[in-house]
C-alpha positions in Angstrom: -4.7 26.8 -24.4 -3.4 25.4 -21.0 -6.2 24.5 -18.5 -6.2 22.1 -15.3 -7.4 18.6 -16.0 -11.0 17.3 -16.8 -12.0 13.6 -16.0 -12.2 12.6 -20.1 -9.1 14.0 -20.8 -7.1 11.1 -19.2 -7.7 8.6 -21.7 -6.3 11.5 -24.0 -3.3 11.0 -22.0 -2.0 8.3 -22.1 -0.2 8.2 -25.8 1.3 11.5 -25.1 3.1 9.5 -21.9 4.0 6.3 -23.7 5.4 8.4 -26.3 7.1 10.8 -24.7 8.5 8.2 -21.8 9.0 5.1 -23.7 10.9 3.5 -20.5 9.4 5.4 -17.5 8.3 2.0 -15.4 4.3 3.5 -15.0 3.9 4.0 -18.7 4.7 0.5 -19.7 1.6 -0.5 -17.9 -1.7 -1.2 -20.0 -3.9 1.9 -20.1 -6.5 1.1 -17.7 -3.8 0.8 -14.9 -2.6 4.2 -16.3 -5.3 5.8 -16.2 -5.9 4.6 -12.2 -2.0 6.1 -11.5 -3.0 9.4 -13.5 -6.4 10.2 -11.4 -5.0 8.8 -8.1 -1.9 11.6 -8.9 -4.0 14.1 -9.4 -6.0 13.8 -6.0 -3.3 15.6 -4.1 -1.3 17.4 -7.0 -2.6 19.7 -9.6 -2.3 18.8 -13.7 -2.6 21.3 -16.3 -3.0 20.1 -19.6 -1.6 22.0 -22.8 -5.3 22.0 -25.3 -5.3 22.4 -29.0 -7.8 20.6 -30.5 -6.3 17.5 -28.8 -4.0 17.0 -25.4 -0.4 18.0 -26.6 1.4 18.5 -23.1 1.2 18.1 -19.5 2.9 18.3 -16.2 1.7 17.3 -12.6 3.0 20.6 -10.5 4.0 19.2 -6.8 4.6 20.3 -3.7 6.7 18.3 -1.8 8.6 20.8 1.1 8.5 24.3 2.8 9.9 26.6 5.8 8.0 27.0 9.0 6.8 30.0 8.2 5.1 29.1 4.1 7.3 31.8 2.8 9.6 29.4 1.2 8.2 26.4 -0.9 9.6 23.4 -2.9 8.3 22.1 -5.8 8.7 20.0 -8.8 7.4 18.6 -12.0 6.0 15.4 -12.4 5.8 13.3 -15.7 6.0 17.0 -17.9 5.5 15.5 -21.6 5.1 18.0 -24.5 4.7 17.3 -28.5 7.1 20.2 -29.0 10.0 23.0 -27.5 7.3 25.6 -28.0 4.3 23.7 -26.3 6.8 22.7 -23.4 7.8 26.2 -23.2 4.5 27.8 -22.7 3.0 24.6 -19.9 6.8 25.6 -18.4 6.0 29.4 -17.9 2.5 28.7 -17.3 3.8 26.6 -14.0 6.4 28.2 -13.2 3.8 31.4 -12.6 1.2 29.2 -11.0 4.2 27.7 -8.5 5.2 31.8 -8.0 1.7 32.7 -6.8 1.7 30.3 -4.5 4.4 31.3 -2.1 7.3 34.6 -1.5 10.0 32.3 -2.9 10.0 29.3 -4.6 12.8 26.3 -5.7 11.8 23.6 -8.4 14.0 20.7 -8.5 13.7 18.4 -11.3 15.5 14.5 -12.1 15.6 13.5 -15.1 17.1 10.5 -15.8 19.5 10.4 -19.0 17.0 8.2 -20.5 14.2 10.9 -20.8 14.1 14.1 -23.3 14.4 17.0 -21.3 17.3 18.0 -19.7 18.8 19.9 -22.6 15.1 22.1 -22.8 15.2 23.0 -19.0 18.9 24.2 -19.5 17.9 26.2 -22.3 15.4 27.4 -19.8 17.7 28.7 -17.1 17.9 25.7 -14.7 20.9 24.8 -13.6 22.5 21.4 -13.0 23.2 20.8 -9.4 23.7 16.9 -9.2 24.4 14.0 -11.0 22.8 10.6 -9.5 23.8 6.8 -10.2 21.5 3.8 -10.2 18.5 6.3 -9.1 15.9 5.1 -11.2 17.0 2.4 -13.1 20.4 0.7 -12.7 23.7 1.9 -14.8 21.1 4.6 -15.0 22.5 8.4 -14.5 19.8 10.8 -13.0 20.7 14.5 -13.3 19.0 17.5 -10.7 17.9 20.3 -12.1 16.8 23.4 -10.3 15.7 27.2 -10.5 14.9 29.7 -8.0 12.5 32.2 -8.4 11.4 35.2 -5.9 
């Protein structure tokens, strides 16, 4: 079942980040400090929670741009973990709706670096590749943009 966030799931949380970004910079942190970056990133973006019989996905959805007239909104997805393709498939349409409610027409941009899983899923998923970054997140690091369009 995917649901937004409650206050005792972040604790939950945590192993399915360390796991599933082993050298994201915030995960390396010890879990109290974790937890802190989790709540204070879900005050002004929304997390929905993938819930079956234990936390087994997640992804904050964020809002980071729009036109002058709120017709046109960007977004992206922030530290989207899953235990599985099909998991990370269902929290992806699940967001992707959420995103499509919220405005006429929508663009999701993504980075992943080529150090995180990922990039191969979204593909599969109809996002396209529109750049490749160097020395974005970590140096001799290479960062790729992904993005979809929906309407």
């Amino acid at each position: 079942m995917i649901r937004p966030i409650k206050d005792s799931d972040y604790a939950n949380l945590v192993p399915l980040f360390k796991k599933f970004f082993p050298v994201h910079n915030q995960f390396q942190l010890p879990k109290e400090k974790i937890i802190f970056y989790l709540k204070e990133q879900s005050k002004t973006n929304e997390l929905i929670v993938y819930d079956d019989n234990g936390l087994m996905g997640a992804l904050y959805l964020v809002k980071f741009g729009e036109s002058s007239d709120g017709s046109h909104k960007l977004w992206k997805f922030r530290h989207f973990a899953f235990e599985n393709e099909k998991i990370g498939s269902s929290l992806l349409k699940e967001a992707e709706k959420i995103i499509k409610q919220k405005s006429k027409t929508v663009k999701i941009e993504l980075t992943i670096a080529e150090t995180e899983p990922g990039k191969e899923f979204y593909l599969a998923n109809n996002y396209k590749q529109e750049a490749k970054l160097t020395n974005h997140y970590r140096w001799n690091e290479t960062t790729f943009v992904l993005a979809k369009s929906l309407s």
